[in-house]
N, C-alpha and C positions, 0 to 999 in steps of 0.2 A: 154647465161644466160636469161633466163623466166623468169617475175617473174609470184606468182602460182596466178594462177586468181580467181575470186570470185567461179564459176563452179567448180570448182576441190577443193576448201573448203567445198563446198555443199556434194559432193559428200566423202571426207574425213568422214565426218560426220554421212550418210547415211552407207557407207559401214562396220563402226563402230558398227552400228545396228543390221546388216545382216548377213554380212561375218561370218563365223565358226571361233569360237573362241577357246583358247588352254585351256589347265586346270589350276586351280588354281597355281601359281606356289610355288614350291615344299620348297621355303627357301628365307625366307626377302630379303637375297643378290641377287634375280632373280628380284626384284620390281626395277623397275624402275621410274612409273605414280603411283604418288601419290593425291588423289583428298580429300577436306573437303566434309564432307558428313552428315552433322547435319542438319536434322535427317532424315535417308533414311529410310521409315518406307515401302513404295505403289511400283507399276512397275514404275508408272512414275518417282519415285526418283530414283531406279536402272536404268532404260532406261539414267536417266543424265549423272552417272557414266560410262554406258556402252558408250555414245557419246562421253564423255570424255575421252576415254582411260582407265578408271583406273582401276590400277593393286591392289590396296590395297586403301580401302573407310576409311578414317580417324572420327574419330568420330561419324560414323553410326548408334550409340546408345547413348544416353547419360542422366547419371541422375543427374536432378535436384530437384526442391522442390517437383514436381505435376509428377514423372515419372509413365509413363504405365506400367503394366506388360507386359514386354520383349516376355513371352512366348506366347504374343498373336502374334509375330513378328517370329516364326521359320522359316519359309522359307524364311525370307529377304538374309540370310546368303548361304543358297543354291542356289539363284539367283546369287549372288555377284559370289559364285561357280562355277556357270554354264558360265562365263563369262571371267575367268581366273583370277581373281582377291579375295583376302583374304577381310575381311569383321571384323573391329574394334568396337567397343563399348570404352565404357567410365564412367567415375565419378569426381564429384569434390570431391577432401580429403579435403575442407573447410569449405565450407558453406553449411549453419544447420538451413532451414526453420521455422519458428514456425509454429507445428504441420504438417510437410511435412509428405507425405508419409506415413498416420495412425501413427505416432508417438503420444503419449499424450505430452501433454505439459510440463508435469513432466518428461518423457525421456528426449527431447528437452536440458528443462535446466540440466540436471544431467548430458550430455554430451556435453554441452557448456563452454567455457572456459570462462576468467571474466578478469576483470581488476585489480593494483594491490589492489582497494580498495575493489576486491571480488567484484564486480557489475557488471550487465551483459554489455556487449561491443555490440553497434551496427556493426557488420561488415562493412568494406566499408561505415560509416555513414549513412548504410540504415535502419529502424528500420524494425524488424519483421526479420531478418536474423541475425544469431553467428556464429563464427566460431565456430568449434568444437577442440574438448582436443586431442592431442595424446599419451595423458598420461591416459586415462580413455578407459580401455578393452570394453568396450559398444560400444564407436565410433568407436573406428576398428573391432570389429564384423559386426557394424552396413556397416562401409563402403564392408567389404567383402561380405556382404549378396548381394549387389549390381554386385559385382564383378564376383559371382560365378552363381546370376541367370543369366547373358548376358553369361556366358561363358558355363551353360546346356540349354540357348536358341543360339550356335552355333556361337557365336563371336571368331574370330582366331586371339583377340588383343585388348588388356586394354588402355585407354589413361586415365592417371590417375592425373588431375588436382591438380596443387597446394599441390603437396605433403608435403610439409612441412607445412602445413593449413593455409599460407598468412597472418600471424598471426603478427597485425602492433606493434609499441613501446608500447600499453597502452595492450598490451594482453595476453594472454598465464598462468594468473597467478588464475588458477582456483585450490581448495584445492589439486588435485589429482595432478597437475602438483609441485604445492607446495611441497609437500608429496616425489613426485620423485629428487625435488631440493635436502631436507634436506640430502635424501640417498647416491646422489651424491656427497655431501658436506663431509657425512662422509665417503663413498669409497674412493672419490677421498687423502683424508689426515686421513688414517685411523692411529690405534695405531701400528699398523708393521712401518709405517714410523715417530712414535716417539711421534705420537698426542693425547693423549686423548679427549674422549667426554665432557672434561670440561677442555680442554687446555688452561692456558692462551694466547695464539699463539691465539686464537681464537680473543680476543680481541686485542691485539695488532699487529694482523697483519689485520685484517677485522674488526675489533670495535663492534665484536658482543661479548657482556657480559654474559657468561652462569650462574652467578650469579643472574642475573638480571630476576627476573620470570615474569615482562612483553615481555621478550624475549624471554627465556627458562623453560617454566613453571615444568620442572623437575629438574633443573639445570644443564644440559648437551646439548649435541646437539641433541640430540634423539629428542628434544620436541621443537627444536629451532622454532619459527613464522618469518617466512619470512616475512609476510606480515604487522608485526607488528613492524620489523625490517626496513622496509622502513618505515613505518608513523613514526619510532621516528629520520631516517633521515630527513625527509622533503623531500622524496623522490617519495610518491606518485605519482607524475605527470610527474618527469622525473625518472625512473627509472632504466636507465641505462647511465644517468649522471655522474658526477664525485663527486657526492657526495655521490655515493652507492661504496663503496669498494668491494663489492660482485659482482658487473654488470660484471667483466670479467667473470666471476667464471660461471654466470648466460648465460650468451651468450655460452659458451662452454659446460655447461649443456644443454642448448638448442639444439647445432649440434647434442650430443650422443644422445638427446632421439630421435629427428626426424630422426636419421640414425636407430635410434633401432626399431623405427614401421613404416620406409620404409622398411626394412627389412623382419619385422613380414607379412607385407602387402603382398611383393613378393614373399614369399616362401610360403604362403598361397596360390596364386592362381596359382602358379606354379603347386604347388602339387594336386590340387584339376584339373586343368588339366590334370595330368600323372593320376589318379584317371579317368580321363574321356578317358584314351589313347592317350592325342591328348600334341601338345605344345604351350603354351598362350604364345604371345606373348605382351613384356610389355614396356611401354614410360611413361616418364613424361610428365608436362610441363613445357618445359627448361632443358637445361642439369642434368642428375643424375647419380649417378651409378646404376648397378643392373638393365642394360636398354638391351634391345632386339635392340632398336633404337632409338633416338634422337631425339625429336619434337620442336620444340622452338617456340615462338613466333619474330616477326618480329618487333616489338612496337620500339627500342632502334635502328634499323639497318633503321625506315621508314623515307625517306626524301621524303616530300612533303610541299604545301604551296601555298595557294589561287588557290586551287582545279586543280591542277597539278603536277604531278610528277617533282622531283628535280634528275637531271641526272648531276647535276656536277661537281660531286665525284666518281669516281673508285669506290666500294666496295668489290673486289673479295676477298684483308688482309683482312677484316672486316667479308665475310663467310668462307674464310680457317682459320682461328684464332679458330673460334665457332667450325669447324670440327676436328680442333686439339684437342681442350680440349673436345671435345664430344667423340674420342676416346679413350685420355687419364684416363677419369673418367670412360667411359665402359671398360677400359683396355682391350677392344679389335675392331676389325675396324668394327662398327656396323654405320648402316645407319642413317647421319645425314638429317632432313626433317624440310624445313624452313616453315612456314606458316602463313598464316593472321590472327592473333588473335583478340578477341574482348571480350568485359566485360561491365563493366557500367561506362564506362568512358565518353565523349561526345566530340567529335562523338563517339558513341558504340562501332563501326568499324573502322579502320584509311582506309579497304579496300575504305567502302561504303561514304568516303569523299570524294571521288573522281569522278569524270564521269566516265563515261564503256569506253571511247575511253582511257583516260588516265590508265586505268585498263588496257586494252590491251597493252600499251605502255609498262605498269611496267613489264609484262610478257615477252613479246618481248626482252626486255632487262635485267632488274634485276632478273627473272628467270632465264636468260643465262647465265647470273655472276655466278650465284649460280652452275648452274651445269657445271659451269667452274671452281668453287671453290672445284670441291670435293663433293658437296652434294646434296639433291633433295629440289621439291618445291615442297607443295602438295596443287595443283589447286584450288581456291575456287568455288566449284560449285553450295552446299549450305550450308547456314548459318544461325544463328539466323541475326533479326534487317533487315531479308528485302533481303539478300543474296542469290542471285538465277541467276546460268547464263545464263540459257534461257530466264527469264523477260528479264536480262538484257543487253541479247543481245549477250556477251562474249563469247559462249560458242563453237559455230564455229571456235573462234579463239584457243582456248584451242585446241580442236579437232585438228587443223593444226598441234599446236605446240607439242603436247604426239604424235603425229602421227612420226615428225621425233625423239625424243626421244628414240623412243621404235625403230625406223627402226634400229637407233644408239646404242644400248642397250650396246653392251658391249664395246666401247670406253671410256662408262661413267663407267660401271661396273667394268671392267678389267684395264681397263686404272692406270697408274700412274700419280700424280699430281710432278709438276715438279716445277714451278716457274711464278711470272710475270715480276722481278725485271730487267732480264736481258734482254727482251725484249723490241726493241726502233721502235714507229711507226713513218713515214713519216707525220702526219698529230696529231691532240692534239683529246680529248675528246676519245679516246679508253678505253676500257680496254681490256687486253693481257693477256692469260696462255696458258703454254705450256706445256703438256701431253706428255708420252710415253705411246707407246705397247696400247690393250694386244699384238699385231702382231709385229712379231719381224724385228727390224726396220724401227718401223713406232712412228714421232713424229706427234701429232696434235697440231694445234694452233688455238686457243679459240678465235676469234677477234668480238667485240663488240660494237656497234656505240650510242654513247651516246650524239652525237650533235641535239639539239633538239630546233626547234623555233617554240615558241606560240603552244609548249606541242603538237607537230607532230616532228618525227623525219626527218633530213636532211640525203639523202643517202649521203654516199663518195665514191668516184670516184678515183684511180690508188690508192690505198692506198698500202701503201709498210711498210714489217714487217723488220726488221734485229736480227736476228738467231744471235748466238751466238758461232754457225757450221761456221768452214773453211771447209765446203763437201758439193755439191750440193748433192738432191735425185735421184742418180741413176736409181730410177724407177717410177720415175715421183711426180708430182704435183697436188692435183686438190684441189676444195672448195667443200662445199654440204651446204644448209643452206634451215631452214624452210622460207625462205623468197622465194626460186624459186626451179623449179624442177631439177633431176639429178645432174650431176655434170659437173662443170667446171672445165677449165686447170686453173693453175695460172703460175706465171713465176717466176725460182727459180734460182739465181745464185748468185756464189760468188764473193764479191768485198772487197777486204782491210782484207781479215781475215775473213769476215761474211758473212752469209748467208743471202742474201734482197729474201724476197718473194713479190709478186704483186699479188693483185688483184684487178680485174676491178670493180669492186663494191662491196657493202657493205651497206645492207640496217640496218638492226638490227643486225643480228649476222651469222656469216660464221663459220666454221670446215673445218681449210686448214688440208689436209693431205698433209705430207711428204714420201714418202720411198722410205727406202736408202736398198742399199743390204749389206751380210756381218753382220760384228758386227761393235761398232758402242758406244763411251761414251758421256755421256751428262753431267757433272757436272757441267759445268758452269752453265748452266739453274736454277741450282736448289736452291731456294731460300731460306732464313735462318726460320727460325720457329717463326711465331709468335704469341705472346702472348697477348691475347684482354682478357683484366678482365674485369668482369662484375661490372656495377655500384649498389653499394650497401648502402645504411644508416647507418652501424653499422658498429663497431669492427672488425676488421679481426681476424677471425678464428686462421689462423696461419702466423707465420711473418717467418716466415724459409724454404727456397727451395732449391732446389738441380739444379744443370743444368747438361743434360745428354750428352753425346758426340752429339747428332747431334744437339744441341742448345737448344733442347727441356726444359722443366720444369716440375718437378714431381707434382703430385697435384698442377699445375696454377689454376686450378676451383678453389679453394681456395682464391685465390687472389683477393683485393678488388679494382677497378678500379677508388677507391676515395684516392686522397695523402692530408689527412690532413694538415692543418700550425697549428697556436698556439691558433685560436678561439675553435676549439671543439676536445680540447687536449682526452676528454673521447674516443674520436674516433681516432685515431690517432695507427697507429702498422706500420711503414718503414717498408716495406718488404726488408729483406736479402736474397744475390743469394750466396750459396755456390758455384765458379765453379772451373775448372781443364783447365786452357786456356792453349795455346799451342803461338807461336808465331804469331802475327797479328791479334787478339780476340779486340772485342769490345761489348760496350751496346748501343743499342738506343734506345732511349724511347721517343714515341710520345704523345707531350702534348695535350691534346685535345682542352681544354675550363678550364676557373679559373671563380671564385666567382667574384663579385663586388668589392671583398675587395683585388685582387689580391692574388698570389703568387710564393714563390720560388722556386726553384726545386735542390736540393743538390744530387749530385752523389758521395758518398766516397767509398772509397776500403780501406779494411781494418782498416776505420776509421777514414783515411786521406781522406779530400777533394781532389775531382779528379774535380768537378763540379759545380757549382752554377748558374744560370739562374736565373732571375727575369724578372717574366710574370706579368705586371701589365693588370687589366683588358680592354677589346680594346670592348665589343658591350653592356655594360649596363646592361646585362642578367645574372641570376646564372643558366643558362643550361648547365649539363653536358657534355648532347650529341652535342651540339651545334659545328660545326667545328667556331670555335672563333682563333682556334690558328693552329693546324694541324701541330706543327713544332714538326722536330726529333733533339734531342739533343744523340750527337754519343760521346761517351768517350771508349777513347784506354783501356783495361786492359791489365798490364804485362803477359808475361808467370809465371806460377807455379799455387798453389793453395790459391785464395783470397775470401774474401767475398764484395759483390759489396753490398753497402746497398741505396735506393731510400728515399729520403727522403723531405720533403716540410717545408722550414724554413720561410715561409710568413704566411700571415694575416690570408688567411682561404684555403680551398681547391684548388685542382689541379685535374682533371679527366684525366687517361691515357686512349690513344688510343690503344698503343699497347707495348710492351719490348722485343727485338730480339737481343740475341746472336749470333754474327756474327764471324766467323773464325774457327779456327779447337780444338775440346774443346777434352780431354776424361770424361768419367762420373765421374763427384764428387762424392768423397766418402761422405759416408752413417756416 
């Protein structure tokens, strides 16, 4: 074992330059090297990309308040071409300069959304930016006009910011959004289902008076004022408190509209694509449906602190969770891509908090989690706030790393995600997953060195994995890893039922290969599905899920990774599991972090307590993401068909890590 030396990084890098390159490739599932690329306008920002590997330039274009015309950029896209790699653009669906872009100031606000007291909203508390309406045809013409010149200046891929327009509690209540509330109010409880437009139901079940012509100055709902409807709650300021009886109503209006001009948005530049002959390929940012592929940011998943990466914590639950529900909401297996986001937050960057040597660290390692999780990183090469990996040094190492990537292309491509749970290392600080195929019978195992003093990683020495196989690899053993050249033997036998593998070293991350001859089952490996809800401020959506035979959850994206107690009851919805268990089924749910004010955690089944825990607070802090607690509370469910409901009977929140149905389920019925 070698490891690769400076000389042959140089040269990794050079040869990237030079060497003949293959053609664009022909379909997203061929991408492997994904690289940030804001804004590859010159050769020298392509020449980055082309050092780096990359197969697909993320954000290569993108419009903000002061954007150039694109078509002064057409051959950027043909380079990106000439290199084998696909070539992205972008937009933010949010933010609405004043006077950006030749807009007059009068478009500006016509397409700005407001507050509930109808007054313009600083976005982000900065003045001179709004969000914009996505209830108002203006701002989604406006934003497709964006859309469509990057994609007749040769962009093969939209990243489309902040789709739902980021739009915080005091916002979204501009007349035209108003205007769509009312319509919703009356579709949703129209006279087929027994309501009249002056139903008393109106006020005794939501306390809106259609009598009352400071409410409904027609006296129906046709002419209802939303907005005047909260100023005689005293609702202005919190408007989806508990003392708007409309706020559920109003939060659910919100998902249909923003799903209805995500929609209008996608099918727009789809079509205008097929119109061009070609096929646009489309992301958010963050999970969404109606996705090509899955972009996320890394802001909730970033452990670091006093200008050093935090290694320790496993995270690979934490990117398979994100790759579940990224295929579950694509409803189908579209490539999930983690990346380092930035905004106006301070630091800008959470990359650029860090030193370049620590940058290298997080790659080395939390990059290999991820593409041991199931999904890709997409390299930062460049950025806004100063992001550049040749200043900064990094970009050699990139180079190393997309170099074994791509040698490896289809282990990661083809490969099957198996499990980490059943895997037990000789030594602490790993993280572990074990792969199948695509070659038949061959498992891989993902091992990862996360011991790390004074922000330098520590190698390990004889590290020993135990497989979960009573059957040595009849056709041998070896490692491969971007840390040294070719390949090594490792040493595979069985003792007591399992399979121990060894290997002699272990700098940052190793790919043992196994293969066995023959055929050949793996179930044991295969680990239960889990469910990482995003953390969210408001209401949940929906409190009813289904669980499907392989443990899985239908619409989890849906789910809100906050479990209210009895402080902020307006927020509060227990999510319920419909499931179909079988014999030996369980739930466990990892508690993350609680409020200062502590909280409970109740697991009932069918209504009866199965559970209670009390989490009083243990670090002073209200961070959600905070590992304060990390603990799994497991509760048996019977066989047959039960509903499992989660619920928080303390003082104020609970933040879940993850909720994994465990044992042998069939799919709950519908």
């Amino acid at each position: 074992m070698r490891s690769l030396p400076a000389i042959v990084m140089a040269t990794v890098v050079s040869a990237a330059a030079t060497d003949p390159t293959p053609p664009a490739p022909r379909d997203i599932g061929d991408v492997i090297i994904y690289t940030m690329a804001e804004t590859t306008t010159s050769d020298r920002d392509v020449g980055l990309a082309r050092q780096a590997g990359s197969e697909m330039l993320v954000r290569g274009w993108f419009k903000w308040n002061r954007a150039p015309a694109v078509s002064n950029w057409t051959a950027v896209p043909a380079k990106a071409h000439a290199m084998g790699a696909l070539f992205g653009g972008g937009i933010t669906c949010s933010a609405l300069y004043d006077r950006e872009n030749g807009l007059t100031q009068e478009q500006v606000l016509d397409m700005a959304t407001r507050g509930p007291d109808g007054r313009l909203v600083d976005a982000w508390g900065r003045p001179g930016i709004r969000h914009g309406s996505l209830s108002s045809p203006a701002y989604l013409d406006y934003l497709f006009r964006w859309c469509r010149e990057q994609i007749d200046a040769g962009a093969d891929y939209l990243f489309l910011d902040e789709h739902t327009a980021a739009l915080g509690p005091l916002e979204g209540y501009d007349d035209r959004s108003l205007a769509a509330f009312r319509r919703y109010l009356i579709d949703e409880w129209p006279p087929a289902k027994g309501w009249a437009r002056n139903d008393p139901r109106w006020k005794s079940d939501f306390k809106v008076d259609t009598a009352d012509p400071s409410l409904c100055a027609g006296g129906d709902m046709e002419t209802f004022d939303y907005r005047a409807f909260l100023r005689a709650r005293g609702a202005l300021e919190r408007p989806t408190g508990s003392a708007n009886p409309l706020a559920a109503a109003w939060n659910r209006f919100r998902a249909v509209r923003d799903a209805r001009a995500w929609r209008t948005l996608t099918d727009r530049i789809r079509e205008h694509g097929r119109a061009k002959g070609r096929t646009v390929l489309i992301s958010a940012n963050g999970l969404a449906p109606l996705v090509d592929l899955q972009v996320m940011g890394i802001w909730d998943l970033w452990m670091a602190g006093g200008g050093r990466i935090d290694l320790a914590e496993c995270q690979i639950p934490q990117w398979r969770g994100r790759v579940v529900q990224g295929h579950d909401l694509a409803r189908r297996r579209v490539p999930v891509v983690f990346f380092h986001d930035w905004g106006v937050h301070d630091p800008p960057f959470p990359w650029l908090a860090v030193p370049a040597d620590q940058r290298v660290l997080w790659m080395r390692v939390r990059a290999a989690e991820i593409f041991a999780a199931g999904a890709f990183f997409a390299f930062p090469v460049l950025g806004p706030f100063g992001c550049d990996a040749e200043k900064d040094g990094t970009l050699a190492d990139m180079a190393r790393l997309t170099a074994f990537y791509r040698t490896h292309r289809e282990a990661y491509l083809r490969g099957r995600f198996l499990g980490t749970d059943a895997l037990k290392a000789s030594v602490d600080r790993l993280s572990l997953a074990a792969w199948t195929g695509p070659e038949e019978g061959v498992v891989r195992l993902h091992v990862i060195n996360r011991a790390a003093k004074n922000g330098a990683l520590e190698p390990r020495r004889g590290v020993s994995i135990d497989v979960p196989l009573a059957r040595s690899p009849e056709g041998g053993a070896s490692a491969v890893s971007p840390d040294w050249e070719g390949a090594c033997p490792v040493r595979a036998e069985v003792s007591a039922g399992r399979l121990r593998v060894t290997i002699d070293e272990v700098q940052a991350y190793a790919m043992v290969v196994l293969r066995f001859s023959g055929t050949f089952d793996t179930p044991v490996v295969v680990d239960p599905v889990r469910v990482v809800p995003s953390l969210r401020w408001e209401p949940p959506l929906e409190t009813g899920f289904r669980v499907r035979a392989d443990g899985s959850v239908v619409n989890a994206g849906a789910m809100n990774g906050y479990l209210h107690g009895r402080l902020h009851t307006h927020l509060r919805g227990p999510p319920v599991f419909l499931v179909d268990a079988r014999d030996g089924c369980a739930v466990a749910v990892r508690v993350r972090a609680v409020s200062i004010a502590g909280a409970r955690l109740q697991v009932a089944i069918d209504g009866r307590e199965a559970s209670a825990t009390d989490f009083p607070d243990r670090d002073g802090r209200n961070d959600a993401a905070a590992a304060e607690y990390d603990r799994e509370i497991i509760v048996p469910i019977p066989a047959g068909i039960h509903r499992v409901t989660l619920d928080n009977h303390g003082a104020d929140w609970l933040s879940i890590a993850s909720i994994e149905f465990r044992g042998r389920f069939a799919d709950a019925p519908e």
